[in-house]
N, C-alpha and C positions, 0 to 999 in steps of 0.2 A: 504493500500500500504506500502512495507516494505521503512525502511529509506533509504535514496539512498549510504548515505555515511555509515552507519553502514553495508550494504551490503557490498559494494567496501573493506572494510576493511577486511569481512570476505573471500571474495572471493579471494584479494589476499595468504591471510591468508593459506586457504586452498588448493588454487591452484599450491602453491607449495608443499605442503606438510606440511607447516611451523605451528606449534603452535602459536596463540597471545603472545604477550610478556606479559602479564598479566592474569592469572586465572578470568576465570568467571564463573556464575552460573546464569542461567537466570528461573527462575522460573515464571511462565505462572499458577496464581491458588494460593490458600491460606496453601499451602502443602499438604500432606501425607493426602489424605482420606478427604480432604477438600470439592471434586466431586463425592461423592460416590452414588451409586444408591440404595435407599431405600425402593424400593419395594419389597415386601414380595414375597418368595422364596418357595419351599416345602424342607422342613427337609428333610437330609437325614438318611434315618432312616437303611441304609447296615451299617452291622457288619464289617466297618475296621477298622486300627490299627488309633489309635491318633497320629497325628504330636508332636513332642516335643515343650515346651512352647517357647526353643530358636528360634530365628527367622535366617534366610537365612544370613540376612545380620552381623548379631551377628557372625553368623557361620563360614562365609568367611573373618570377620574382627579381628577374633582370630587366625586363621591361619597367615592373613598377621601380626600383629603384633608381633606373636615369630618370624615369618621367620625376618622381619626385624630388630629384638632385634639378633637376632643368628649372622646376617649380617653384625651387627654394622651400620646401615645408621642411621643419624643422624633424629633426631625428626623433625624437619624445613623440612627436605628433606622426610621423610615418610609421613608427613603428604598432601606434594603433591601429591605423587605419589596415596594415600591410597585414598583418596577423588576425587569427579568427579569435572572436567571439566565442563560440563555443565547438566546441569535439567531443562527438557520440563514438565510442566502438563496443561493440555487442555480438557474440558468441550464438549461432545459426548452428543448430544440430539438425542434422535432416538424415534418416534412410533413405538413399536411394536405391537405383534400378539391382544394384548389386547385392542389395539385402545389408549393406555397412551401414554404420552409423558416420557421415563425414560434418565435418564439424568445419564451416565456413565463419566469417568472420563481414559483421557489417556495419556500415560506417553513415554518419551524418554529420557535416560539418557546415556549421553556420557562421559563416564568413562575416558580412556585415547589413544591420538592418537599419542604416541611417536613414534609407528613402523609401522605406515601406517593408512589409512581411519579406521573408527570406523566400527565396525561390529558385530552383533551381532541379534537373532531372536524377533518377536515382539508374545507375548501370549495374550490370550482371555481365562479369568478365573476368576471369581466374588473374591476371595482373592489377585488379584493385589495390589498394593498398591507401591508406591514411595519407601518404602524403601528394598521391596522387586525386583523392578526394579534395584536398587544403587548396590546390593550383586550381581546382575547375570550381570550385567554390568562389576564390577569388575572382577568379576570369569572367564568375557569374554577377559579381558585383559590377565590373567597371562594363560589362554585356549591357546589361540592364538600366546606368545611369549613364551611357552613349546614347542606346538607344532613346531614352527619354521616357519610361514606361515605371510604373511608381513599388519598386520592388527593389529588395537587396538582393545579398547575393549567397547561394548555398547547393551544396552537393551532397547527393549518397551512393552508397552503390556495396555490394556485398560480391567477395573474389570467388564465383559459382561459374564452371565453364556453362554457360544457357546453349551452347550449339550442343552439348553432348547431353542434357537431360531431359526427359518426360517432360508434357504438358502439367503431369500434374505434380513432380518434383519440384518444378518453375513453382507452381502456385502455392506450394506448401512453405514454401522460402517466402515468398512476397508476402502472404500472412504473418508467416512470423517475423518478418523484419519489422513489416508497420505494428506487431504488438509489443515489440522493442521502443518503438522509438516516437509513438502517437504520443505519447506525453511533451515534445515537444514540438509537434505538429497541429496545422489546425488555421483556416482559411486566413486570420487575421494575426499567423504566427511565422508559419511554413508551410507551404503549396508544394511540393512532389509532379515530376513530370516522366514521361518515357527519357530514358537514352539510352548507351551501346547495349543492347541483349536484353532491352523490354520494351513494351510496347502497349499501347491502349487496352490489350487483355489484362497486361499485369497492372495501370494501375485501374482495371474494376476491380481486382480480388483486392488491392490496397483502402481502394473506397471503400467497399463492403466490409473490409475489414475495420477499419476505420466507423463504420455506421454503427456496426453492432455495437460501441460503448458510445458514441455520442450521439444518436442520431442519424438519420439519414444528410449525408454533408458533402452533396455533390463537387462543392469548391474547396472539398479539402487536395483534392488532386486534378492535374487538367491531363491533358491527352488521352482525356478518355474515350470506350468505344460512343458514337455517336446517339444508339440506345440509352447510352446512362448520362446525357445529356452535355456528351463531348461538342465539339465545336465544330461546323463545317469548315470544311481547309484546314482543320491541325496539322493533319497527318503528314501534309504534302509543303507543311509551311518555312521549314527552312529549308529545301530545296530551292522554293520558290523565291524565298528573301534572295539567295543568290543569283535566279534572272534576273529580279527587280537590282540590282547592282548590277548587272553584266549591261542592263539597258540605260544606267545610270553613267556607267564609265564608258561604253561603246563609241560614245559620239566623241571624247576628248582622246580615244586612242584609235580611232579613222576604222572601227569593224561596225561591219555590218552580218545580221544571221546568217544571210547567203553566203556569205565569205567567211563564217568560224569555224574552224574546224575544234574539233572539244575532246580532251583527254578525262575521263572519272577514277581517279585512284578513290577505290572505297565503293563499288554499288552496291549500296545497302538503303535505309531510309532517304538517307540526304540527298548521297549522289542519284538514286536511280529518279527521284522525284528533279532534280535537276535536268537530268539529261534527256526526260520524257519533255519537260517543257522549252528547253531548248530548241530540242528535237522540234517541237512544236512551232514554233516561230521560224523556223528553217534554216537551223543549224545543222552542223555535221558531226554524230557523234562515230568515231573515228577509233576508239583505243577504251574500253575500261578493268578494271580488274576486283577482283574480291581476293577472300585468303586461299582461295583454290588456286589462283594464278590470274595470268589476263590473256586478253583475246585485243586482235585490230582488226580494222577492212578498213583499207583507204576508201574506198566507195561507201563507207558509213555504216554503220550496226545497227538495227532496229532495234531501238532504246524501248520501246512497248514490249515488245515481244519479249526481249533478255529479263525485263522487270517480271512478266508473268513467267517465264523458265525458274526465276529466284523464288518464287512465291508459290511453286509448284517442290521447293526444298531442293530444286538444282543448283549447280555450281556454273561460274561464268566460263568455265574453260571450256564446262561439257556442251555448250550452246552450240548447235550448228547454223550454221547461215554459207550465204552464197560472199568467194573471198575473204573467208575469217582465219586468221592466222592465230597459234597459238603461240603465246609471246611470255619472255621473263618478267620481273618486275624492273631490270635495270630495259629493259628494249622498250615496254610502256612509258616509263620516262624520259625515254631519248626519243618518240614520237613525236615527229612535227605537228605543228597547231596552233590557232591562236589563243586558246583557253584552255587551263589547265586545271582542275580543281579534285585538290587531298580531301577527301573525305571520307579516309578512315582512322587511322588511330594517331596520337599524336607522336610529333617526334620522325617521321617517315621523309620528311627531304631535311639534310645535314650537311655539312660539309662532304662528306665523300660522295654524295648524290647530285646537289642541287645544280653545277655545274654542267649537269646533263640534258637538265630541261630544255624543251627549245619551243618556248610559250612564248606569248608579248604579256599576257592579261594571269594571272592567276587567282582567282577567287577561295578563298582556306571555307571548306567545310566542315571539315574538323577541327577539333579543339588542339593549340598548341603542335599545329603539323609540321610547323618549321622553327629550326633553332637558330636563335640570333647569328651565327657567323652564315650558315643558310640564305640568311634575309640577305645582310653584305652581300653574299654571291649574287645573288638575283638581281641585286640593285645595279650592282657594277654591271651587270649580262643587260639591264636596261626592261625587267622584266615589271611591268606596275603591280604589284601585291594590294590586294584587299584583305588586309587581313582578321583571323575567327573573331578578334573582338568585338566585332562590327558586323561582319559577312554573313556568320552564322545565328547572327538574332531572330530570326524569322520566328523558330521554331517560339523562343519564349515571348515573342510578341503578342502569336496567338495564343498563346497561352493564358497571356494577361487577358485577352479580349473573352477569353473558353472562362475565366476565372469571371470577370464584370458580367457576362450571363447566367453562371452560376446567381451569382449573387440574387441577379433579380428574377431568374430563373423566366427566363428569356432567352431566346434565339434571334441570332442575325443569319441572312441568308449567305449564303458563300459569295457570291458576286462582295457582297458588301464588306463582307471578312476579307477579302484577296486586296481590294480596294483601298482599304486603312492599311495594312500592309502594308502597300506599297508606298502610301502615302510617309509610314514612320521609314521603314527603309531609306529611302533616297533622300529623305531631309537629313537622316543622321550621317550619309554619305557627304553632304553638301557640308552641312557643319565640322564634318571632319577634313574634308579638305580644304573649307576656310582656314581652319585653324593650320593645316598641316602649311598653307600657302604662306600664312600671316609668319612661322614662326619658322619659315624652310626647313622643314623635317617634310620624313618619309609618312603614310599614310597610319602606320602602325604604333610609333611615339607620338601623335598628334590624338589618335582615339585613346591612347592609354592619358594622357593629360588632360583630354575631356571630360573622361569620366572621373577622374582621382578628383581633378578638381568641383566635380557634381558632389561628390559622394564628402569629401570635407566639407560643401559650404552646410550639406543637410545636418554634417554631424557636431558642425560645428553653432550653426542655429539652432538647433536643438537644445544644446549646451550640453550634448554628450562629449565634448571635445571643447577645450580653449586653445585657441593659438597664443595667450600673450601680450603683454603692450604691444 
């Protein structure tokens, strides 16, 4: 039973919206990898590219610290802003398909809530780990106050390979994580969304699991299935965030649809919802890959069809079509094109890699896909980066919009959902390349400046933060 008065504390706490006047960190677990599941795995033995040695959190924690050296906040004061609020980790006991009992480990970290409830998606991927939750927590904060959308920022995710287990191993996991961790979850606290290895089924079992102690609370999670009054266009929405950029930047870097040809490292949600609407406007999609391998056709890939081969639990390699070649992960990267877009896991173009791109335009679908010396290469190669902090807000856009319906328990049509989209999209394009222009930096220390400096003035009006004479 939770403590009565540490509840009451929190609950005023958050009921108004208010930060605790004191930083906490409540750690649940012996750290980082402390609940790890040790049971033997099959190697994967597909030819992709290696992730770089830097880690996510490294990734995102080099950017905010030039943005906040450029900015001048002082250290005392960066050092709150850069660090979380609070860290959940919690011990996932599950029999699976083997009849073992394997013992997974799951994580909630709430980065920061100066500009509204904490938000951010929960993954299912045997490399989870705490500190790779801390980096997409943050990434969700300065996501969220770029885009302009009135949400902090927070992650979760539980280290469960989802490709190798049952329907209902998945759901017996996503129950128990949300009876972990609903105590500090809840529509005017923490919002919960799909990302790598879940999806609109997992968060109904997380709603309903969530209903049975509070009520029925549709807005306590968004991407959900459309029955349990998900949102139209979730599904399809940060692929889509990423046209509405490709149409936002096209005209300042002289492409036109007819004339793109398009590389998807990653077709999974993001990418394949990309390259279907690319595809759509009469692009060329040319080159994609998953963790089975990848596939080209100069003469272009039916991005419809390969999306329904995945959905039917195929792999991209086994795709047949007319001139489809089966290609490495370094041969997809050295594919000619004028758009390039990462969107699978992070860390995937590095120094030993980036060099080989041969894109003008590359839109990051993924979280943290390229590592700072990376970026340098690209930049020097003359490559325009839009980068995740920005590129991939789609998804939590509508999210916000799936959350504001909940609330009034109200639907908008999709036309009208696609339409606000687009509209938040390309404004926070615009505002990030004023800034990027005002202050001659690259597209990517310009949106990390934006939002730091979003996310200090909230915390610091609030009077959760002073700067000082």
């Amino acid at each position: 039973m939770t403590d009565e008065s540490t509840a009451t504390k929190e609950q005023q706490a958050h009921a108004s919206g208010d930060e605790p006047d004191t930083k906490q960190e409540l750690h649940e677990g012996d750290g980082a990898g402390a609940r790890t599941d040790k049971s033997q795995r099959p190697a994967n033995e597909s030819d992709q590219p290696q992730r770089a040695e830097v880690s996510n959190y490294e990734i995102v924690t080099h950017y905010f610290d030039q943005a906040a050296e450029r900015l001048g906040i002082p250290d005392d004061i960066a050092t709150v802003v850069k660090t979380s609020y609070r860290e959940v980790q919690v011990q996932i006991p599950a029999r699976l398909e083997d009849g073992k009992v394997h013992v997974f480990s799951g994580y909630r970290v709430q980065h920061n809530g100066a500009r509204g409830p904490y938000k951010g998606g929960v993954r299912f991927h045997p490399e989870v780990d705490l500190d790779e939750v801390r980096a997409l927590a943050a990434l969700m904060t300065w996501k969220t106050a770029i885009a302009g959308i009135p949400f902090g920022g927070a992650k979760g995710g539980v280290n469960v390979p989802a490709d190798d287990c049952r329907e209902e191993d998945l759901e017996k996991i996503a129950r128990a994580f949300m009876d972990k961790v609903e105590k500090l979850l809840g529509p005017q606290r923490d919002i919960p969304a799909p990302d790598v290895g879940t999806n609109a089924q997992t968060m109904a079992w997380m709603m309903d699991e969530y209903g049975k102690l509070h009520g029925h609370t549709p807005a306590c999670v968004t991407g959900k299935p459309i029955a349990l009054e998900g949102s139209f266009g979730r599904e399809a929405a940060t692929g889509r965030g990423l046209v509405y950029l490709y149409e936002e930047s096209a005209e300042e870097l002289n492409l036109k649809p007819e004339d793109t040809r398009v590389v998807v490292q990653g077709f999974g949600n993001v990418g394949s919802w990309a390259a279907r609407i690319l595809q759509d406007m009469g692009c060329t999609i040319v080159a994609a890959s998953d963790a089975s391998g990848g596939i080209r056709a100069e003469r272009g890939l039916d991005a419809q069809k390969l999306a329904e081969h995945l959905r039917g639990r195929g792999k991209v390699q086994d795709f047949e079509g007319d001139g489809i070649d089966r290609i490495s992960a370094d041969e997809l990267l050295e594919t000619e094109c004028e758009l390039f877009i990462p969107a699978a896991l992070g860390g995937m173009i590095h120094k030993e890699n980036a060099d080989r791109l041969r894109c003008k335009l590359m839109i990051e679908g993924a979280n943290s896909p390229t590592t700072p010396t990376a970026d340098q290469i690209l930049a020097d190669n003359g490559v325009h980066v839009i980068p995740d902090v920005m590129a991939n807000a789609g998804g939590v856009i509508v999210s916000y919009f799936e959350w504001v319906q909940n609330l009034q328990h109200f639907r908008w049509e999709e036309d009208d959902v696609n339409e606000r989209l687009r509209e938040i999209m390309q404004r926070a394009y615009r505002e990030v390349r004023d800034k990027a222009e005002e202050k001659d930096l690259p597209l990517r220390p310009a949106a990390y400046e934006l939002g730091i400096e979003r996310v200090v003035e909230a915390a610091t009006t609030r009077g959760y933060i002073h700067m000082g004479d």
